[in-house]
MDTraj code that builds the backbone (N, CA, C; nanometers):
import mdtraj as md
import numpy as np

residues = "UNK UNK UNK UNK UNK UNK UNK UNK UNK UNK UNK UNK UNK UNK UNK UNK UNK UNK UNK UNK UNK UNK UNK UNK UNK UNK UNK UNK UNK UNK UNK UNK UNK UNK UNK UNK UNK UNK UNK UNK UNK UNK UNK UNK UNK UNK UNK UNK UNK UNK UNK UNK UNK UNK UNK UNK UNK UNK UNK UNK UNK UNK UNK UNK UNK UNK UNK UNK UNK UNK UNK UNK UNK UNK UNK UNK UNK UNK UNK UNK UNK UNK UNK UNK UNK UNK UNK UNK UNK UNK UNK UNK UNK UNK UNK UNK UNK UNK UNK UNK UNK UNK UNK UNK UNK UNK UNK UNK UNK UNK UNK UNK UNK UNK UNK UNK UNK UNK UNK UNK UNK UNK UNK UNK UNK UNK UNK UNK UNK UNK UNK UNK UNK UNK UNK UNK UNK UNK UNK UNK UNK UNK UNK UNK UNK UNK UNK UNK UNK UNK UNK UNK UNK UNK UNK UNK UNK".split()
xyz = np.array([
    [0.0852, -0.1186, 0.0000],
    [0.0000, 0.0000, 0.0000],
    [0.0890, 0.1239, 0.0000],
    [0.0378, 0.2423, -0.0554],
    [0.1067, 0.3210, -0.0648],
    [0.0487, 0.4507, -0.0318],
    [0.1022, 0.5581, 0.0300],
    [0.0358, 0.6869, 0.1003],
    [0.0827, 0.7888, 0.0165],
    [0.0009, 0.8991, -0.0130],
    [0.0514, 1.0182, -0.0616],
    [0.0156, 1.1246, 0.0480],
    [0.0544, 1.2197, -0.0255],
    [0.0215, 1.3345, 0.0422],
    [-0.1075, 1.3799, 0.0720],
    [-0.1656, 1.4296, 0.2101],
    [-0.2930, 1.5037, 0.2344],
    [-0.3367, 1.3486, 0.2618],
    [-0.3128, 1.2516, 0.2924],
    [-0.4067, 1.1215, 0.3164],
    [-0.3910, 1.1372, 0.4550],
    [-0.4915, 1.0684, 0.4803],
    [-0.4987, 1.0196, 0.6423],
    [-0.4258, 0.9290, 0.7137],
    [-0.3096, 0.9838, 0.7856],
    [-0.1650, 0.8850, 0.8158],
    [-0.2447, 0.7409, 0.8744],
    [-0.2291, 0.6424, 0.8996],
    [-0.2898, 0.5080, 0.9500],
    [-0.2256, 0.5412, 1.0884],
    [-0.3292, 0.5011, 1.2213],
    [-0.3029, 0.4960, 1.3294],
    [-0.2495, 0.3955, 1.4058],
    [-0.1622, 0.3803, 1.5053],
    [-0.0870, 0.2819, 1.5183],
    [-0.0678, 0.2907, 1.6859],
    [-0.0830, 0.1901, 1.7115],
    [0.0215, 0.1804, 1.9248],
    [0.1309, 0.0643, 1.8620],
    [0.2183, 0.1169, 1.8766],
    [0.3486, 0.0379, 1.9112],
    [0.4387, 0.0291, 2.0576],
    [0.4753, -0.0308, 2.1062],
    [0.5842, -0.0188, 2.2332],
    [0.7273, 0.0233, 2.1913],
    [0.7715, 0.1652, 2.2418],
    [0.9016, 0.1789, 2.2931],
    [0.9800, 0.0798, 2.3356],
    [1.1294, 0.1701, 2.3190],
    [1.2329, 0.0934, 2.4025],
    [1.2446, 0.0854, 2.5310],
    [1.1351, 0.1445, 2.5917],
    [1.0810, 0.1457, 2.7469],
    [0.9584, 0.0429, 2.7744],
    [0.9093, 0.0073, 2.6941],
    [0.7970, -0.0774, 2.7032],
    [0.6820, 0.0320, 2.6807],
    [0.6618, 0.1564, 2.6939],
    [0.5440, 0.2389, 2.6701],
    [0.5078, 0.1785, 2.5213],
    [0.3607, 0.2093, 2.5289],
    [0.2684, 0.2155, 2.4370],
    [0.3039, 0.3870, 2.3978],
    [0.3332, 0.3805, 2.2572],
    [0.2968, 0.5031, 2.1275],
    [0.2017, 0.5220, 2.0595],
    [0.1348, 0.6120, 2.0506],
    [0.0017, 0.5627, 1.9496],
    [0.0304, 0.7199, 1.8797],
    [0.0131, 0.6873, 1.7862],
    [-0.0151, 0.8376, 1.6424],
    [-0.1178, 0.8926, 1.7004],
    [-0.2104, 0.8601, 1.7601],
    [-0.3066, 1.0042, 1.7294],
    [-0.3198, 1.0440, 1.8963],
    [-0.2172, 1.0219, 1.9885],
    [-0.1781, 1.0906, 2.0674],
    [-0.1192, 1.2624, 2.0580],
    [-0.0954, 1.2387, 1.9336],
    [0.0038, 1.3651, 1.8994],
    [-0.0938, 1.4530, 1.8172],
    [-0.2020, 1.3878, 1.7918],
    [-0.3031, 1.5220, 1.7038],
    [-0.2973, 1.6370, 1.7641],
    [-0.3231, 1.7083, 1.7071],
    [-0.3476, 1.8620, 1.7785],
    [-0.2329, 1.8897, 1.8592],
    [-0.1039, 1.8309, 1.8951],
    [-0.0249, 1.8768, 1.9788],
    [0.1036, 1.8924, 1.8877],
    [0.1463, 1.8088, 1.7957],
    [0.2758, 1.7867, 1.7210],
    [0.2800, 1.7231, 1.6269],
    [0.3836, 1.7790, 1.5224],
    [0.3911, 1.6902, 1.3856],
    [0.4687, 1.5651, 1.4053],
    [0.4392, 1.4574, 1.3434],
    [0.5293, 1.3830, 1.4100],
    [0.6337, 1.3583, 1.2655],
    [0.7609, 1.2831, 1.2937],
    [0.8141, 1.2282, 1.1857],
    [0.8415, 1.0734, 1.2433],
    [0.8408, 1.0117, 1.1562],
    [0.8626, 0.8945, 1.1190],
    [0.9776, 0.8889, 1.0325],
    [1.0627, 0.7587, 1.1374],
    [1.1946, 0.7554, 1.0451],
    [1.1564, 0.6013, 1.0373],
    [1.1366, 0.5263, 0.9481],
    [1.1450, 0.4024, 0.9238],
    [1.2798, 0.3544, 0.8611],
    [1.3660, 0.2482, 0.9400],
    [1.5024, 0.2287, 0.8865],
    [1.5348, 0.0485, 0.9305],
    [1.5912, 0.0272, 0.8352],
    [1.6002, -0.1589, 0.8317],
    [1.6303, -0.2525, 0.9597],
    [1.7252, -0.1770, 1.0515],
    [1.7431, -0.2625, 1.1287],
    [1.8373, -0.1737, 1.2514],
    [1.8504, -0.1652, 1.3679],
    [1.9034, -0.1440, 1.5174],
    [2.0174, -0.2133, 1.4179],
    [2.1589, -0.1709, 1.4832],
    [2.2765, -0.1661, 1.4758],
    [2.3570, -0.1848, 1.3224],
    [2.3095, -0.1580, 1.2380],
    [2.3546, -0.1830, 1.0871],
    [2.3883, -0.0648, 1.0549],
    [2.5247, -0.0343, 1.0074],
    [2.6398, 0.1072, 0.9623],
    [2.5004, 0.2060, 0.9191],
    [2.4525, 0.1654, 0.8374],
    [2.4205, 0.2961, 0.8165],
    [2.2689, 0.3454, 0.8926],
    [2.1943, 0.2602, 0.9438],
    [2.1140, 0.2939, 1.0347],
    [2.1890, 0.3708, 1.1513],
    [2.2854, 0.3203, 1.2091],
    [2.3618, 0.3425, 1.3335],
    [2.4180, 0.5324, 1.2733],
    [2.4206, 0.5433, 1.1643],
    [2.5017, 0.6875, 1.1097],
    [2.3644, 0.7688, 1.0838],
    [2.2413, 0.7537, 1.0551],
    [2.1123, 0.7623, 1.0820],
    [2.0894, 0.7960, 1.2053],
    [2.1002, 0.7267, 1.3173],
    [2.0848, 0.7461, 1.4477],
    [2.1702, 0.8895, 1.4955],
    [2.3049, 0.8744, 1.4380],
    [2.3683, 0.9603, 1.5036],
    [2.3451, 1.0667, 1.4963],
    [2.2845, 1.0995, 1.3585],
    [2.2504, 1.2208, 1.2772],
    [2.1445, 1.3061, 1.3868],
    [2.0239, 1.1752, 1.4057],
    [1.8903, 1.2401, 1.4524],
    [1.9214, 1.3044, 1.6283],
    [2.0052, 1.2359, 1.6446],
    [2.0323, 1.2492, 1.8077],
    [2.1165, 1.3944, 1.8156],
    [2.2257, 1.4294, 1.7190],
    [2.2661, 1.5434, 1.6911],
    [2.2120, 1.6530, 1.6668],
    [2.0659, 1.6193, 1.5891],
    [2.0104, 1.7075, 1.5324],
    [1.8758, 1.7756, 1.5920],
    [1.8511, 1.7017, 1.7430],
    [1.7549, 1.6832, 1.7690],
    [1.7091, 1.7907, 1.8218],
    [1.7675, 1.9034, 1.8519],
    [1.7291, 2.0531, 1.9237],
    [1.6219, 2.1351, 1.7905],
    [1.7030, 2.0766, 1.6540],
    [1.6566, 2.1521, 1.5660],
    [1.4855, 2.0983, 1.5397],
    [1.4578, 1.9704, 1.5167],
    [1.3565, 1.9283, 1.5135],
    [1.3077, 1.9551, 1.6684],
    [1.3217, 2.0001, 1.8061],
    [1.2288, 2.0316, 1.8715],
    [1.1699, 2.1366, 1.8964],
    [1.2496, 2.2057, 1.8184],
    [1.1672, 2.3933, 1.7381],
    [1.1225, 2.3739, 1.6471],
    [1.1306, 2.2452, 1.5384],
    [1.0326, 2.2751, 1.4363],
    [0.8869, 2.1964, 1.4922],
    [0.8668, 2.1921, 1.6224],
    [0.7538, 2.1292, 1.7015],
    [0.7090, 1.9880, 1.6382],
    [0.8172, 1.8848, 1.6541],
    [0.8377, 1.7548, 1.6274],
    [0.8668, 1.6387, 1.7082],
    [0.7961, 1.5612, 1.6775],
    [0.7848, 1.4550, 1.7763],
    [0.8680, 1.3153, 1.6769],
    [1.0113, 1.2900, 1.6542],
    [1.0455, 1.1962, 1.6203],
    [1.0218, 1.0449, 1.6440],
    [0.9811, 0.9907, 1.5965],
    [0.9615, 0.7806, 1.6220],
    [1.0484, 0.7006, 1.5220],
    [1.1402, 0.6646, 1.5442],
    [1.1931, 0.5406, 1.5283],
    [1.1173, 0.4446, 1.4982],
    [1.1260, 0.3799, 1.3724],
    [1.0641, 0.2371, 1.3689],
    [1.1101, 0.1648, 1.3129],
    [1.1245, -0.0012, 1.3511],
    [1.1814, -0.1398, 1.2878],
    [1.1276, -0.2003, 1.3145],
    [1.2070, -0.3561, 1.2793],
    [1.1100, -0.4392, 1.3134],
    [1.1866, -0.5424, 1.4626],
    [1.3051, -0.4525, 1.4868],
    [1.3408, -0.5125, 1.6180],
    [1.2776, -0.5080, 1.6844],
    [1.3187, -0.5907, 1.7534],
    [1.2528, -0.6382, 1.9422],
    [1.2652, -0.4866, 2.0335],
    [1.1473, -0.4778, 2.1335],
    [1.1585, -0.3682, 2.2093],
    [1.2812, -0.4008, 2.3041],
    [1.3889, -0.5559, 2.2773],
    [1.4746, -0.5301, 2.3687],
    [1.6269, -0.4740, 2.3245],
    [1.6116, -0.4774, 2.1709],
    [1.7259, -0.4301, 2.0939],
    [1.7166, -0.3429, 2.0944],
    [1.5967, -0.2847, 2.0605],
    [1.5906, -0.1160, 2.0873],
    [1.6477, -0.0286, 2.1923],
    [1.6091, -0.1234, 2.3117],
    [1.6433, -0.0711, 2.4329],
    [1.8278, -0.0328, 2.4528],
    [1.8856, -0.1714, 2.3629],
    [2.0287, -0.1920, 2.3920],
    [2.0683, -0.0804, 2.2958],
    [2.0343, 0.0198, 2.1897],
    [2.0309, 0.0394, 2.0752],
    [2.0287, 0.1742, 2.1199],
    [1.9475, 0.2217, 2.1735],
    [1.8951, 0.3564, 2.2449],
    [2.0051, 0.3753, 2.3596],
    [2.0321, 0.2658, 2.4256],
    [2.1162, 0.3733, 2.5259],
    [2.2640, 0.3546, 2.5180],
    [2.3263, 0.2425, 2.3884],
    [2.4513, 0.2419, 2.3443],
    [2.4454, 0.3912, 2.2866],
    [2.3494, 0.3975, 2.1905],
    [2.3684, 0.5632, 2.0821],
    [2.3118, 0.6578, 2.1523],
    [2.2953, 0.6677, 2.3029],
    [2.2280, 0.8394, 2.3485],
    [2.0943, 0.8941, 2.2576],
    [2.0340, 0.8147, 2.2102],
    [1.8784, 0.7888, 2.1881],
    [1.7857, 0.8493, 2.2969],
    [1.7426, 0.9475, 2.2413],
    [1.5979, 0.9907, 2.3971],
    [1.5225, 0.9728, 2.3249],
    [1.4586, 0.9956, 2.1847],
    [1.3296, 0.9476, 2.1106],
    [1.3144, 0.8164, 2.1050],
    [1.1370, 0.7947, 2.1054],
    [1.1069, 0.6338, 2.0976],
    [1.1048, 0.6130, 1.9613],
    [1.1682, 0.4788, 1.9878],
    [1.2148, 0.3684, 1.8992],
    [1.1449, 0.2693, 1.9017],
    [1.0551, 0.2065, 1.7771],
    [0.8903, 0.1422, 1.7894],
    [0.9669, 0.0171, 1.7095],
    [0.8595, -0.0924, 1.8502],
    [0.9077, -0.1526, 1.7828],
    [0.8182, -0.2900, 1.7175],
    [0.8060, -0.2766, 1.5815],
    [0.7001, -0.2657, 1.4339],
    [0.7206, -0.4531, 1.4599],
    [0.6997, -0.5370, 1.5576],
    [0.8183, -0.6725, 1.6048],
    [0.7247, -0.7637, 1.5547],
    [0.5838, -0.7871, 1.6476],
    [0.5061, -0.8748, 1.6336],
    [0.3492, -0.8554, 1.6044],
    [0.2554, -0.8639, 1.4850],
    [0.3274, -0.9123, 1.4176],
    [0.4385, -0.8258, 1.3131],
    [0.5733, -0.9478, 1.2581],
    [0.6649, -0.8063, 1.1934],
    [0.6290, -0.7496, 1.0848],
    [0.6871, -0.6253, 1.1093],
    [0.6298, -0.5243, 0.9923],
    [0.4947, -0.4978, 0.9741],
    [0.3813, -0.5182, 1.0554],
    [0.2494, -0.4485, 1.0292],
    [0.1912, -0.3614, 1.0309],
    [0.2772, -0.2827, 1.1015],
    [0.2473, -0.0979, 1.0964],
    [0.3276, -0.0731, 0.9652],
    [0.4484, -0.1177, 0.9664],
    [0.5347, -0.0470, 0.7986],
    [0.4848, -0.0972, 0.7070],
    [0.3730, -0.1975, 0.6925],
    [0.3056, -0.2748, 0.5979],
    [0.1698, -0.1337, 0.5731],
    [0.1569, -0.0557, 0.6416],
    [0.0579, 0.0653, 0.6616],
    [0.1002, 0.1369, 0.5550],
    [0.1957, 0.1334, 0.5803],
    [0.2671, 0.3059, 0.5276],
    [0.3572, 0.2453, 0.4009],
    [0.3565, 0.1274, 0.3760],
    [0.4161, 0.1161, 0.2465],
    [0.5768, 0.0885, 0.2260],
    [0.6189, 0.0524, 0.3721],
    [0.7773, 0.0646, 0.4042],
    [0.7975, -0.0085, 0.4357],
    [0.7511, -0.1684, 0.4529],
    [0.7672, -0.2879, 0.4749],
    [0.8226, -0.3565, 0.3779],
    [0.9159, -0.4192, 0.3778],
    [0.9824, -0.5317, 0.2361],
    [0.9803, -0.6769, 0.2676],
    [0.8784, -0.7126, 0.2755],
    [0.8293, -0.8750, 0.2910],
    [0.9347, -0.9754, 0.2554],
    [0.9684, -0.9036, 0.1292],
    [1.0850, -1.0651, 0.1234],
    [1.2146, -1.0330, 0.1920],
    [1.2369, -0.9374, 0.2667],
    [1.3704, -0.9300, 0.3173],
    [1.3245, -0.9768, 0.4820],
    [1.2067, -0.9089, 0.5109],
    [1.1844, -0.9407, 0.5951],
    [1.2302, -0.8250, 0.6777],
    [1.2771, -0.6759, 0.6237],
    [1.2622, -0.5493, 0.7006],
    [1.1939, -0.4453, 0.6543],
    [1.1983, -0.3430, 0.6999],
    [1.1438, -0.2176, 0.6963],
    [1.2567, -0.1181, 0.6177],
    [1.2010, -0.0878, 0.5213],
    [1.2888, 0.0110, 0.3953],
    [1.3101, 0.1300, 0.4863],
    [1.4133, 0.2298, 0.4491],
    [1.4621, 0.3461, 0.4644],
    [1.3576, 0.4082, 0.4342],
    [1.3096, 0.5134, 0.4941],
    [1.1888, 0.5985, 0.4630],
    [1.1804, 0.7305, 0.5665],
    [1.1227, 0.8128, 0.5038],
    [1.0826, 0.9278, 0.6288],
    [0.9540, 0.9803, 0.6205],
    [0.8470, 0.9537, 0.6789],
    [0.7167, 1.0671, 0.6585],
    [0.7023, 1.1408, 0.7921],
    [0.6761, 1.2743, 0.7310],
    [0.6508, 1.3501, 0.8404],
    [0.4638, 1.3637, 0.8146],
    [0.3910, 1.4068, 0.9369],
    [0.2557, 1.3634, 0.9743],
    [0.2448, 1.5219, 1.0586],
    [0.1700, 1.5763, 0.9594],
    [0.1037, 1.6957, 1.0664],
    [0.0026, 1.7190, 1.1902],
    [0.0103, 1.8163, 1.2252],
    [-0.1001, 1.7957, 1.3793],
    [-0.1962, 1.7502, 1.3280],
    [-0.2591, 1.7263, 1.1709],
    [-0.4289, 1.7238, 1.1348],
    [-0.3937, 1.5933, 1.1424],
    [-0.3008, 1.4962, 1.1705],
    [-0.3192, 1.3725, 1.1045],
    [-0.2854, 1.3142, 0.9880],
    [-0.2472, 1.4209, 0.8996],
    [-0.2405, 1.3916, 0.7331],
    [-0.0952, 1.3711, 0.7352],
    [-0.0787, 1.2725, 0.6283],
    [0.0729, 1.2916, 0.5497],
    [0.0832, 1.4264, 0.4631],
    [0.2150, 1.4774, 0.5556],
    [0.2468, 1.5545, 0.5180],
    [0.3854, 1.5679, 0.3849],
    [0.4423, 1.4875, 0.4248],
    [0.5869, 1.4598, 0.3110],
    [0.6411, 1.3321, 0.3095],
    [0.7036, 1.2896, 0.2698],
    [0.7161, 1.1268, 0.2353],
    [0.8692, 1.1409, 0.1615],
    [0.9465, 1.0175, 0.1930],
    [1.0512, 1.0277, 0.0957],
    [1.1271, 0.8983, 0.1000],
    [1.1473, 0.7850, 0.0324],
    [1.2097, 0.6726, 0.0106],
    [1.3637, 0.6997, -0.0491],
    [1.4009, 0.6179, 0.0571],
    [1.5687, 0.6397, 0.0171],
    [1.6540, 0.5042, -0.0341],
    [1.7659, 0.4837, -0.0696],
    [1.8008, 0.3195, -0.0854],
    [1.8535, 0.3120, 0.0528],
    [1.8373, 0.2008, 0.0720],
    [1.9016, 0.1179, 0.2089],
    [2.0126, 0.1778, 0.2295],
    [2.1090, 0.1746, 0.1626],
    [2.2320, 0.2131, 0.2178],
    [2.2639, 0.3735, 0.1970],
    [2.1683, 0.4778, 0.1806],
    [2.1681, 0.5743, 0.2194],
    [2.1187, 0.6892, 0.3464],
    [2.2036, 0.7510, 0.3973],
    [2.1991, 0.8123, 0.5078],
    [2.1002, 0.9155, 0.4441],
    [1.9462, 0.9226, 0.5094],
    [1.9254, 1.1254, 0.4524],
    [1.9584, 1.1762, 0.5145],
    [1.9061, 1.2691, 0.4075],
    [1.9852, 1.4355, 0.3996],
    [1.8792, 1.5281, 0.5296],
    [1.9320, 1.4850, 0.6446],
    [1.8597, 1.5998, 0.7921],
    [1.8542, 1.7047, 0.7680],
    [1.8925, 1.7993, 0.6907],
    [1.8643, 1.9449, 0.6136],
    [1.7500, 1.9151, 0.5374],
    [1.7654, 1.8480, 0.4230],
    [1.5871, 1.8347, 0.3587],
    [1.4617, 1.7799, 0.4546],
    [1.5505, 1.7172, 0.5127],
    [1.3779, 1.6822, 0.6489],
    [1.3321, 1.7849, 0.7064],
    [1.4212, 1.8587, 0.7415],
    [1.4020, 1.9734, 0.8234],
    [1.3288, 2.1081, 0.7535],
    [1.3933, 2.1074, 0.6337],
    [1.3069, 2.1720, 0.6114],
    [1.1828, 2.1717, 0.4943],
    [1.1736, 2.0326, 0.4975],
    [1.0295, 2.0069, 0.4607],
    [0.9551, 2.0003, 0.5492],
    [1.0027, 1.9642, 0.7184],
    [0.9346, 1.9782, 0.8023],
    [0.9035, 2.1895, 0.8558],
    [0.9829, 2.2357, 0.8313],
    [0.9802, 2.3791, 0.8107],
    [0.8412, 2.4543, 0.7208],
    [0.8307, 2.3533, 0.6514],
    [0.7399, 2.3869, 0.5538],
    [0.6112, 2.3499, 0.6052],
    [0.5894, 2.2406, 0.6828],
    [0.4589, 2.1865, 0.7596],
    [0.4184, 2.3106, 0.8579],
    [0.4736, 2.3411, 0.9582],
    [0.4863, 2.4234, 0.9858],
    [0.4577, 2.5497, 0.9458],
    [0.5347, 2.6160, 0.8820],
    [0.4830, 2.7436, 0.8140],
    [0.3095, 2.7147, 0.7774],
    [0.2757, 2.6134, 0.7181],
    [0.2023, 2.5992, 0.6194],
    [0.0485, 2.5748, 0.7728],
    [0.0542, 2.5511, 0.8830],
    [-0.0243, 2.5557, 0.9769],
    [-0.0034, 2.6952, 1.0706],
    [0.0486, 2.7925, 1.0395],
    [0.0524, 2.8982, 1.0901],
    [-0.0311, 2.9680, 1.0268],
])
top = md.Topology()
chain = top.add_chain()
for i, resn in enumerate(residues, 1):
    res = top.add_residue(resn, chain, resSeq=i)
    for name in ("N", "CA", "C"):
        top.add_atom(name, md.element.get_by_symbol(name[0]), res)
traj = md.Trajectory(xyz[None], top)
């Protein structure tokens, strides 16, 4: 399945690397969220992914953003994953059954058996707001997130 823009993001509870329950439409009316969907907890370039968001993360909490992590690891890899890399955003984890939330959003790869590189950001209405598929072994570009998320923003003011 596949989402475009202005659709109605699919709602989801997943568990953190804390064991909390996440749910998307916790964040209506309060924050845009982004969604980083990425293949796997500890793989080079997820791990250079991670580092990015954790670096970057002051900037996305002025652009009034609520980052989630999602794979299809275990909420206990996550856990090991999050506090090896200085991780404070939840990290969902998409485990059992696998991939059925990224099977939502179109970022699930059945025959590999992970979750593709992806980013959608999700405005306070709920809607997909921007979308962007990357190859596996590419790091994005945290300047274009940002400010496509810049643009969500503006665009609800």
């Amino acid at each position: 399945m596949s989402l475009s823009v202005g659709q109605a993001a699919p709602d989801f509870t997943l568990k953190d690397q804390s064991q909390k329950d996440v749910k998307l439409s916790d964040f209506a009316g309060k924050k845009n969220v982004v969604l980083v969907f990425y293949p796997l907890d500890w793989s080079p370039t997820c791990t250079n992914e991670h580092a990015c968001f954790v670096n970057d993360m002051r900037s996305f909490e002025q652009l009034d953003a609520e980052v989630l992590g999602v794979s299809v690891d275990s909420v206990w890899s996550h856990k090991a994953y999050a506090d090896k890399m200085g991780i404070h955003y939840s990290l969902l984890a998409d485990f059992n059954p696998r991939g059925a939330m990224a099977e939502k959003y179109g970022a699930y790869l059945a025959d590999k058996g992970i979750t593709n590189r992806s980013i959608v950001i999700i405005n306070k209405q709920g809607k997909i707001a921007w979308i962007k598929n990357y190859d596996i072994p590419v790091v994005p570009d945290l300047k274009e997130v940002s400010a496509a998320l810049q643009q969500v923003k503006s665009a609800a003011a």
